[in-house]
SEBA-118587 format. One line per 3 residues: number of its first residue (from 1); their letters; for each residue x, z, y of C-alpha. Coordinates in pm, 1 decimal. Layout:
! residues N
NUM) a) X/Z/Y | ... $
//
This chain:
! residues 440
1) xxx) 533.6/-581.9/-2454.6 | 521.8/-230.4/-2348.3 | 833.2/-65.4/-2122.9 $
4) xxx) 926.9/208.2/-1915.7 | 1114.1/107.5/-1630.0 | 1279.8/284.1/-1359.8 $
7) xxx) 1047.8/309.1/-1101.8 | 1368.4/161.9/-859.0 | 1423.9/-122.6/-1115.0 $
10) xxx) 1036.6/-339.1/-1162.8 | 1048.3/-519.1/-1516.9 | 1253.9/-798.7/-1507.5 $
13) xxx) 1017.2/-1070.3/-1615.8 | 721.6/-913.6/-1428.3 | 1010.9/-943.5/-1144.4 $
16) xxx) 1087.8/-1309.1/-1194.9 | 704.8/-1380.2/-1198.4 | 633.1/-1254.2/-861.1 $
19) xxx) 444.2/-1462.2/-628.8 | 547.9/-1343.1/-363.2 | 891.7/-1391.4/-432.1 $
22) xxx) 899.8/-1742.8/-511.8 | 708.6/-1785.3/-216.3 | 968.6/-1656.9/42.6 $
25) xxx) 1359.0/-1747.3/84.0 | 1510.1/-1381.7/111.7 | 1796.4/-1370.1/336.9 $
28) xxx) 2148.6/-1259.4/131.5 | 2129.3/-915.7/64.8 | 2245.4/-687.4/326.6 $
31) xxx) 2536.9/-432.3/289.5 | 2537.1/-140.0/151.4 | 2660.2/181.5/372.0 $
34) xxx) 2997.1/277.8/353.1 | 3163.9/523.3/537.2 | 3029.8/704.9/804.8 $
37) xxx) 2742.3/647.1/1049.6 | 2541.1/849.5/1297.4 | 2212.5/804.4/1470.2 $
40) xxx) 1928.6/941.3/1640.1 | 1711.8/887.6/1352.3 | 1780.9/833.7/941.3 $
43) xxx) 1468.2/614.4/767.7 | 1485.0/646.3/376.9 | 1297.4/325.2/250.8 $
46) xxx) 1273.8/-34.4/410.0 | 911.0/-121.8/308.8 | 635.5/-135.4/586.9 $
49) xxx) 608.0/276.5/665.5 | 990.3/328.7/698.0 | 1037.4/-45.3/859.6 $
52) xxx) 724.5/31.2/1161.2 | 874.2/377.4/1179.6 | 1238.9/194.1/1270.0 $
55) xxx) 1091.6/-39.5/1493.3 | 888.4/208.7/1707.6 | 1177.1/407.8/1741.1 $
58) xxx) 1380.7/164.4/1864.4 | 1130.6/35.8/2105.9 | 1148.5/416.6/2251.2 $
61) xxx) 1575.4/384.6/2288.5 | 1641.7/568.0/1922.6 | 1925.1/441.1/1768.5 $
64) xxx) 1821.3/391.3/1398.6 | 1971.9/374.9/1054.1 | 1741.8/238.1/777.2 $
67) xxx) 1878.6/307.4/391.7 | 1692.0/106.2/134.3 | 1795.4/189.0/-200.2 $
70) xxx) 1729.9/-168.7/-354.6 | 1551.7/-465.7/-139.3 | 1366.2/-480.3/201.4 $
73) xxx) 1021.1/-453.0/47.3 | 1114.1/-440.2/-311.0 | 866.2/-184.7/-382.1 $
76) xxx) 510.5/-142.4/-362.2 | 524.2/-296.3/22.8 | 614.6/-648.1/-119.7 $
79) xxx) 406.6/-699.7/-424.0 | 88.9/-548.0/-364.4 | -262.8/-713.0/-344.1 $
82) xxx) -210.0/-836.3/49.0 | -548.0/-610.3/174.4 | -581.4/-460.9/487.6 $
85) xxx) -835.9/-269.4/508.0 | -1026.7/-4.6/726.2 | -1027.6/323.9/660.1 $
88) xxx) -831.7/538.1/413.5 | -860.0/526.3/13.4 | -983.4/871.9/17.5 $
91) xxx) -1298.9/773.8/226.5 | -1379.4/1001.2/481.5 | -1461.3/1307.5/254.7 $
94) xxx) -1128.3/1499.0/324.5 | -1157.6/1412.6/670.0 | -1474.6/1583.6/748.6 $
97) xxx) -1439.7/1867.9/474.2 | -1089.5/1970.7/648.6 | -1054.1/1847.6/993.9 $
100) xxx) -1449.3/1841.5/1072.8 | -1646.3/1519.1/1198.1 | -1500.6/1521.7/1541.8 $
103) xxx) -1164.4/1442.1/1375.9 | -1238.5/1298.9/1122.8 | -1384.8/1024.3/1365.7 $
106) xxx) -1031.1/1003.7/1556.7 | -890.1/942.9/1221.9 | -1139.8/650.5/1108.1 $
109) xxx) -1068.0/473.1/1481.5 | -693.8/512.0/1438.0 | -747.0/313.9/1119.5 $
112) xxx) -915.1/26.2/1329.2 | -576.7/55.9/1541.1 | -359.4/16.3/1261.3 $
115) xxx) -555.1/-327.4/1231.6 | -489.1/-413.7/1578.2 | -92.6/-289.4/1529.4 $
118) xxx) -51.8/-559.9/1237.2 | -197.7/-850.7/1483.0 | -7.4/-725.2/1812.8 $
121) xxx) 323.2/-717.9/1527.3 | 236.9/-1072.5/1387.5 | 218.9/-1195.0/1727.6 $
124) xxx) 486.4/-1037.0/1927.0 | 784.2/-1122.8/1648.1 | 644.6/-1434.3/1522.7 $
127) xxx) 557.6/-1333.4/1179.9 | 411.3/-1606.2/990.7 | 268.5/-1457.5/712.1 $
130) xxx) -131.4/-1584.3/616.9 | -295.1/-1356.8/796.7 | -697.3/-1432.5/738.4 $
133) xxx) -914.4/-1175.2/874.1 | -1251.7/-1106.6/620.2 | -1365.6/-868.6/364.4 $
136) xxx) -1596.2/-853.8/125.1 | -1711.3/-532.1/-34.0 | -1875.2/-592.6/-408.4 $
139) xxx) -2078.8/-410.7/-686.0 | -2068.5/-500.7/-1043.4 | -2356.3/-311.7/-1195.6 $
142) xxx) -2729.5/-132.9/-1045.3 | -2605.7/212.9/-1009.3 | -2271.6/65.2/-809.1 $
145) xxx) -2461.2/-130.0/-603.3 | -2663.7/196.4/-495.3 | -2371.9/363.9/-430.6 $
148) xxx) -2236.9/78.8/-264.2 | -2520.9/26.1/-79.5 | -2537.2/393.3/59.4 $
151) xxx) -2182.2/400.3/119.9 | -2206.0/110.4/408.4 | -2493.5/247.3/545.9 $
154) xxx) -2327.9/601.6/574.2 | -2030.7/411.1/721.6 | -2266.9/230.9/987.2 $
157) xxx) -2419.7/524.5/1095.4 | -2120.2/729.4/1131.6 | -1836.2/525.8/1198.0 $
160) xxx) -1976.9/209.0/1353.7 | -1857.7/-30.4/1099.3 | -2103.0/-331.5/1014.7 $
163) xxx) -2148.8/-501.6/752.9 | -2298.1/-782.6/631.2 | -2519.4/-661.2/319.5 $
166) xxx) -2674.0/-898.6/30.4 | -2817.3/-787.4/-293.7 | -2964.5/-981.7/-555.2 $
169) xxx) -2925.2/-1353.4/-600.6 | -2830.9/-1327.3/-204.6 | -2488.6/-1222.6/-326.9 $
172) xxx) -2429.4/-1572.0/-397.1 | -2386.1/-1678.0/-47.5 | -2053.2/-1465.6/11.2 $
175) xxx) -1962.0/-1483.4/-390.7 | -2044.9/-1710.9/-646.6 | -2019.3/-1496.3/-939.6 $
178) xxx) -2300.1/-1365.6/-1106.4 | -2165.0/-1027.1/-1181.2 | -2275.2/-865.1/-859.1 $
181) xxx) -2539.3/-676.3/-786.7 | -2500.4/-627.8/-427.2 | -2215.9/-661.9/-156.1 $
184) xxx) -2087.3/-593.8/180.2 | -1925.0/-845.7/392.0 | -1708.4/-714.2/749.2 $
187) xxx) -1443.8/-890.0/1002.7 | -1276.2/-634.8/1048.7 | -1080.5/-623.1/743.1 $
190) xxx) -877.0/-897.1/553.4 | -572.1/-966.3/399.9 | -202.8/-1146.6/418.1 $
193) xxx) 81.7/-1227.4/260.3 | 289.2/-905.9/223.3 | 611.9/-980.8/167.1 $
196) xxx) 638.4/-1217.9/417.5 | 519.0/-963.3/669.4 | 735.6/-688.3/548.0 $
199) xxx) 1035.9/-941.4/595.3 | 916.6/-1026.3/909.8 | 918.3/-630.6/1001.2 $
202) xxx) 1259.4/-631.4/879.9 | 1418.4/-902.8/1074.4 | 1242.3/-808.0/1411.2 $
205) xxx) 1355.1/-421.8/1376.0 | 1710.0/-578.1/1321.2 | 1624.5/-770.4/1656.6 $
208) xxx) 1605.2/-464.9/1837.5 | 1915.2/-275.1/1664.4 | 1814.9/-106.2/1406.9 $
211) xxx) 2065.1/-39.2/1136.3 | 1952.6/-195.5/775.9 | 2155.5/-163.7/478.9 $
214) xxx) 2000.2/-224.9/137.1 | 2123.0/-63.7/-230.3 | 2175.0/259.1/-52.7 $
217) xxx) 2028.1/533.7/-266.2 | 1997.2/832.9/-65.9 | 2126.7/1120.6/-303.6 $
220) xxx) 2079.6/1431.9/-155.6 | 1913.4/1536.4/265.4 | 2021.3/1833.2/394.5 $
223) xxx) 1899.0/2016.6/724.7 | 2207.4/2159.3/963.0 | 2146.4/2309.3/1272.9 $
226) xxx) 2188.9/2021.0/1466.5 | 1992.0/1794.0/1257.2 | 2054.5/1561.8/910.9 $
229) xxx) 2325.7/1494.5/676.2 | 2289.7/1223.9/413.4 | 2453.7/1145.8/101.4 $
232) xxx) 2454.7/799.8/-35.3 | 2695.5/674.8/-350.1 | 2909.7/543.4/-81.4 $
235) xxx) 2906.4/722.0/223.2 | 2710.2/951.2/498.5 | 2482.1/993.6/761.1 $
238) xxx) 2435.2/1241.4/1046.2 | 2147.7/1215.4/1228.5 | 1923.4/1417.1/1438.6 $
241) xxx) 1602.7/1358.8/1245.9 | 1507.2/1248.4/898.6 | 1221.1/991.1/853.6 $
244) xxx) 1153.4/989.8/492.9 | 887.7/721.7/362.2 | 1064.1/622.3/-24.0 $
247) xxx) 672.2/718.8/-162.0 | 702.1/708.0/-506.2 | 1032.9/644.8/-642.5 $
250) xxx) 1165.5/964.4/-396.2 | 1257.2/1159.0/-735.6 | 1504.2/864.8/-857.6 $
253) xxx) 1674.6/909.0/-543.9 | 1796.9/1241.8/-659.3 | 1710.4/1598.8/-677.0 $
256) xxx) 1755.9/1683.2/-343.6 | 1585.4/1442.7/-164.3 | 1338.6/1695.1/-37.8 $
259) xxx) 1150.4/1806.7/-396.9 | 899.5/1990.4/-239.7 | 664.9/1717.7/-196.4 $
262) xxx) 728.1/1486.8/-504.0 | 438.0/1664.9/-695.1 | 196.8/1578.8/-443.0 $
265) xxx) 207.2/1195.6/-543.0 | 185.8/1046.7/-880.1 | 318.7/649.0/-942.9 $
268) xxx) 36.7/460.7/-1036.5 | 134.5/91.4/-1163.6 | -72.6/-207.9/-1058.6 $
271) xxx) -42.1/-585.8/-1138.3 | -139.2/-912.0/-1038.2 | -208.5/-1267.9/-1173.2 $
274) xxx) -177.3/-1571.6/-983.6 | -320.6/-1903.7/-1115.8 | -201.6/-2222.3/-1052.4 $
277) xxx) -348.9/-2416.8/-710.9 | -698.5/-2516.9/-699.7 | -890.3/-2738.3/-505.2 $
280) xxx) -983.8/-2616.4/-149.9 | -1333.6/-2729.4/-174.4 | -1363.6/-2506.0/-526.4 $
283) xxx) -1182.2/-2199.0/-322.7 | -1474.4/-2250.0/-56.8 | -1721.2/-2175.8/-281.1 $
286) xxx) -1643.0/-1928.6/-467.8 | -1559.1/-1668.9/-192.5 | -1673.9/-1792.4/121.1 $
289) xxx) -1526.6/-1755.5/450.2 | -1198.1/-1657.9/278.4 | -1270.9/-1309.4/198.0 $
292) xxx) -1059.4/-1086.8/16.9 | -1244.3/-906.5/-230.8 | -1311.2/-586.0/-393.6 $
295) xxx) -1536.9/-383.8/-606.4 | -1602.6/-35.3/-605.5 | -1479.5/79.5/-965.5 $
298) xxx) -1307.6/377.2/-944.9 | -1079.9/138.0/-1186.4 | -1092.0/-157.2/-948.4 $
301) xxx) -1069.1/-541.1/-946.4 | -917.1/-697.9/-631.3 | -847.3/-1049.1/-520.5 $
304) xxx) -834.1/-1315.1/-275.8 | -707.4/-1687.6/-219.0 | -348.2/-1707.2/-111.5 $
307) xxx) -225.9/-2003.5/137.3 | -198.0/-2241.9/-127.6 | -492.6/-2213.1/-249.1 $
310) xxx) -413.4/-2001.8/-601.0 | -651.7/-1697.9/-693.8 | -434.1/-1394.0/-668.3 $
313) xxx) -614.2/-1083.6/-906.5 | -564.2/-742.3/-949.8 | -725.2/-489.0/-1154.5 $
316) xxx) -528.9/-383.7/-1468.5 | -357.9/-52.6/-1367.6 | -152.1/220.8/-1527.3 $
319) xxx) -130.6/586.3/-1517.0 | 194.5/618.4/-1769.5 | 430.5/378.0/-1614.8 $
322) xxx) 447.8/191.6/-1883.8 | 292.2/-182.2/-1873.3 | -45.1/-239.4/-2048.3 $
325) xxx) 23.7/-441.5/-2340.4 | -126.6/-803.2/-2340.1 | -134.6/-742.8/-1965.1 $
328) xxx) -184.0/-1174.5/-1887.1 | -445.1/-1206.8/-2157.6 | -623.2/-913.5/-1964.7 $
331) xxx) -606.7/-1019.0/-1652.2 | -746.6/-1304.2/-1722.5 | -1043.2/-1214.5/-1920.6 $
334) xxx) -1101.7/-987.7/-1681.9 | -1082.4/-1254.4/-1385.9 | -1278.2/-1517.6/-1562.4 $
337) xxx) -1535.8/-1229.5/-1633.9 | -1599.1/-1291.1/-1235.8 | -1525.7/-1687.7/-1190.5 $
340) xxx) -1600.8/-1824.0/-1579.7 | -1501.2/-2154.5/-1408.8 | -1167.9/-2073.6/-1407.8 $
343) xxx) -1113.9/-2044.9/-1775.2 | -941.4/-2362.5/-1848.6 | -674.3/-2289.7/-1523.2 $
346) xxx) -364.5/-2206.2/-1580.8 | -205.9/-1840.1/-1443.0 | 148.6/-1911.4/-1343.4 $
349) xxx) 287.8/-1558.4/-1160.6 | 217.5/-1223.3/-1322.6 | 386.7/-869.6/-1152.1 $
352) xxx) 334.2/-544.4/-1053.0 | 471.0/-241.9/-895.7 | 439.7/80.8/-811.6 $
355) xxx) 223.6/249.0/-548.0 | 188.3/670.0/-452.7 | -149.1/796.8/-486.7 $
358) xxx) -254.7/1158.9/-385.8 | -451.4/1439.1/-571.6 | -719.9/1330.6/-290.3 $
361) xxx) -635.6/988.1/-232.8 | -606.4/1111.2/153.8 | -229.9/1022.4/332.7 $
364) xxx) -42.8/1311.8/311.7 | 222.7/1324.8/604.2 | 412.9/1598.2/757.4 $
367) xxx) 732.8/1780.6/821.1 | 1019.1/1974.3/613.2 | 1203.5/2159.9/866.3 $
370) xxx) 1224.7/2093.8/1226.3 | 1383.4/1815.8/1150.3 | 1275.7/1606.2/890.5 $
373) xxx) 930.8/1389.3/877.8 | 778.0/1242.4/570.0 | 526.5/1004.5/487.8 $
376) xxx) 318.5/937.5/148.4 | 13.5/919.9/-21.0 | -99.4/571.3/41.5 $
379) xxx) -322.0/503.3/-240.7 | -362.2/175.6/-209.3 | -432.9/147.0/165.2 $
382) xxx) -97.6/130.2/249.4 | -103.1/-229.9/414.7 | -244.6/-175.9/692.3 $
385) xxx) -213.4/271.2/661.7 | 198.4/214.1/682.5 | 238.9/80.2/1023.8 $
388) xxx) -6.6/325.5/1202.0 | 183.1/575.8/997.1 | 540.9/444.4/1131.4 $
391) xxx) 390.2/456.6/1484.5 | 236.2/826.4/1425.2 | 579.3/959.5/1342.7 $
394) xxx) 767.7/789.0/1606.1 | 567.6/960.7/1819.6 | 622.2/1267.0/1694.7 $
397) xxx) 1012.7/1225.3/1725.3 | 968.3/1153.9/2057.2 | 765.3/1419.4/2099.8 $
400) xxx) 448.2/1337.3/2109.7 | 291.5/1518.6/1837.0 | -89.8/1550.6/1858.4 $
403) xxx) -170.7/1252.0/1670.2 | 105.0/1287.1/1373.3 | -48.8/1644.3/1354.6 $
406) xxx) -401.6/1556.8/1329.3 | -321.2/1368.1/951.4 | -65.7/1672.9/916.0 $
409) xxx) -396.6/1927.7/936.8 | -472.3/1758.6/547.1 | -424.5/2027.1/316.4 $
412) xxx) -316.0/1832.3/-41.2 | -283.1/1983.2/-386.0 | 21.0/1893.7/-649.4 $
415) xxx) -81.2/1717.0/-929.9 | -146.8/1954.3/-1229.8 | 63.6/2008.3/-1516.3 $
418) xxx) 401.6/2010.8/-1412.4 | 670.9/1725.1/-1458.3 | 631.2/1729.4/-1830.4 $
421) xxx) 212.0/1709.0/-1865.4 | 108.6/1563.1/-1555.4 | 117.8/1162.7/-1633.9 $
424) xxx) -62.7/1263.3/-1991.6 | -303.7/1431.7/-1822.3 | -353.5/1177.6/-1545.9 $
427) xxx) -409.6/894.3/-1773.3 | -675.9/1071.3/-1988.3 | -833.4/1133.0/-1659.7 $
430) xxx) -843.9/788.1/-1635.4 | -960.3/730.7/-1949.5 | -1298.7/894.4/-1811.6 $
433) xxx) -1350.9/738.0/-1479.6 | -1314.3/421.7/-1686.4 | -1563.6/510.0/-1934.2 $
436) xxx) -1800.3/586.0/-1652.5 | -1727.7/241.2/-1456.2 | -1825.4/73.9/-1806.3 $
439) xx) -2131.9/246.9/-1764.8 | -2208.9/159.1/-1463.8 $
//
């Protein structure tokens, strides 16, 4: 089956089969704006960047208005692989090319905070949501495990972060898969389930006033001189400042929800299997400690044990926005590739979504005006990325810049070929980095 959905409207099978969602009871949908409304502040998206955004303003006295233009967490904040995960997608090459190692240190220890901020969120609003801290870092071929190997020694010696290495048949001990040659095993790191969170975010920003309505398509964001005016299907906004965080499905909004930074991003679909339940003492074995797991393919393979005990995998991803075809039969050769155990067990969920990646794979966030903040460019590291990113701009509303600014310094590049070649020439790019991860 091959499709090309809306990026606001996922597949409606791959929908149905989420995990996720028929793991949670969602609340009735909320209503849609009508009328008029004002606030302090205007967030454009309820996943986890526009939801932490909404509840550190409130926490600072902001009166808030959140406009999600289909479901809290519909997007790529509710059906990604559940990873948290140090550090930035990017690794810490922009960093020290543009900012210099001074800040590019401040950066890599505000990504150990936005750690912390998902525990201090779990615990203060009672979010019950699988949290299991442990991740393992893996290599499925010599020259990968090199890298690999350099890479977390480079990250030791300049960041602090330490790992537990293994190469060789020692591998076995955090991984019982003979397809790696080496791996890297932290606590800082680990993984949960998202939705839940991001539902959790959503009720406790509710808690403390904030303004949600959901199937609100912002259609056009104007500056005035005394702040915001938005236009939705069914009514407006006036605000003082703009928080935009829609990532990639900002161009289905409409044209004039601020154009000048759609290039920057490209959608980049990624999907998930989840098999049926297994036995707890096989789940021990095969990653131990609970780990979530992932290689370092430029083309990755992801995955981790949910609550119940089913093997949740990612890996197969898209750079047209169309679904691979025979997407479950790849998946699963792909995941019984890694665990040939698993070959007789059934996979029950299958889904995807759509996640923002940058020319650089850095976060790109910044400002449009005086008055209107953004924030994008994810890549993948947007579990854990999206709150300290919420808090960050927050800040900067309040006035309390210096730490916004210092991701703000990142210079990023549009993607190439204009809105009629740039997805062609994306995926052929593709093509190659996956041609060279076959080669190891």
């Amino acid at each position: 089956m091959v499709f090309k959905p809306s990026l606001l409207q996922s597949d409606t099978q791959l929908n149905q089969r989420s995990y996720y969602e028929a793991s949670v009871q969602r609340a009735p949908s909320l209503p849609p704006l009508r009328g008029e409304a004002e606030a302090d502040v205007l967030v454009v998206g309820a996943g986890f960047a526009g939801l932490s955004a909404a509840l550190e303003l409130a926490d600072r006295g902001f009166s808030v208005v959140v406009l999600e233009a289909d479901r809290v967490c519909a997007g790529a904040s509710g059906r990604n692989g559940g990873q948290a995960i140090v550090g930035f997608a990017s690794g810490q090459g922009p960093f020290e090319q543009q900012l210099g190692r001074a800040d590019a240190r401040r950066a890599w220890d505000l990504s150990l905070q936005a750690l912390d901020l998902i525990d201090r969120r779990i615990a203060r609003f009672g979010i019950a949501c699988d949290a299991v801290k442990g991740y393992l870092y893996v290599a499925d071929s010599p020259g990968k495990a090199k890298a690999l190997l350099a890479d977390l020694e480079a990250q030791e010696r300049d960041y602090g972060l330490r790992c537990e290495v293994a190469t060789g048949a020692d591998v076995q001990r955090h991984i019982a898969s003979a397809r790696y040659h080496a791996a890297g095993y932290e606590r800082l790191s680990g993984h949960l389930h998202p939705l839940k969170y991001g539902l959790g975010l959503a009720r406790a920003a509710q808690r403390l006033g904030v303004r949600l309505h959901e199937h609100t398509p912002v259609r056009s964001l104007a500056q005035t001189g005394a702040g915001v005016v938005v236009q939705t299907p069914y009514g407006t906004v006036r605000a003082r400042f703009a928080v935009v965080a829609g990532n990639c499905t900002l161009p289905e909004h409409g044209p004039g929800v601020l154009p000048p930074i759609h290039t920057r991003t490209m959608p980049v679909g990624t999907y998930i299997v989840g098999t049926a339940p297994l036995a707890p003492e096989l789940c021990q074995r095969l990653i131990a400690r609970n780990a979530a797991v992932c290689d370092n393919n430029f083309v990755l393979d992801y995955f981790r044990f949910s609550a119940d005990h089913r093997l949740l995998f990612g890996g197969r991803v898209s750079y047209t926005t169309r679904t691979p075809p025979r997407l479950e039969q790849v998946m699963r050769q792909r995941m019984v590739a890694i665990f040939p155990e698993l070959a007789s067990v059934p996979v029950e969920f299958v889904w995807g979504g759509f996640v923002d990646i940058s020319m650089n794979r850095a976060p790109d966030f910044g400002r449009v005006g005086p008055h209107i903040y953004y924030l994008q460019g994810f890549s993948g590291h947007g579990v854990a990325l999206t709150g300290l990113a919420g808090q960050l701009v927050a800040e900067a509303v309040a006035g309390q810049a210096e730490r916004f600014d210092l991701f703000a310094r990142l210079q990023h590049r549009p993607f190439p070929g204009g809105p009629q070649l740039r997805t062609p020439m994306l995926a052929l790019g593709m093509l190659w980095h996956r041609l060279k991860d076959a080669l190891g």
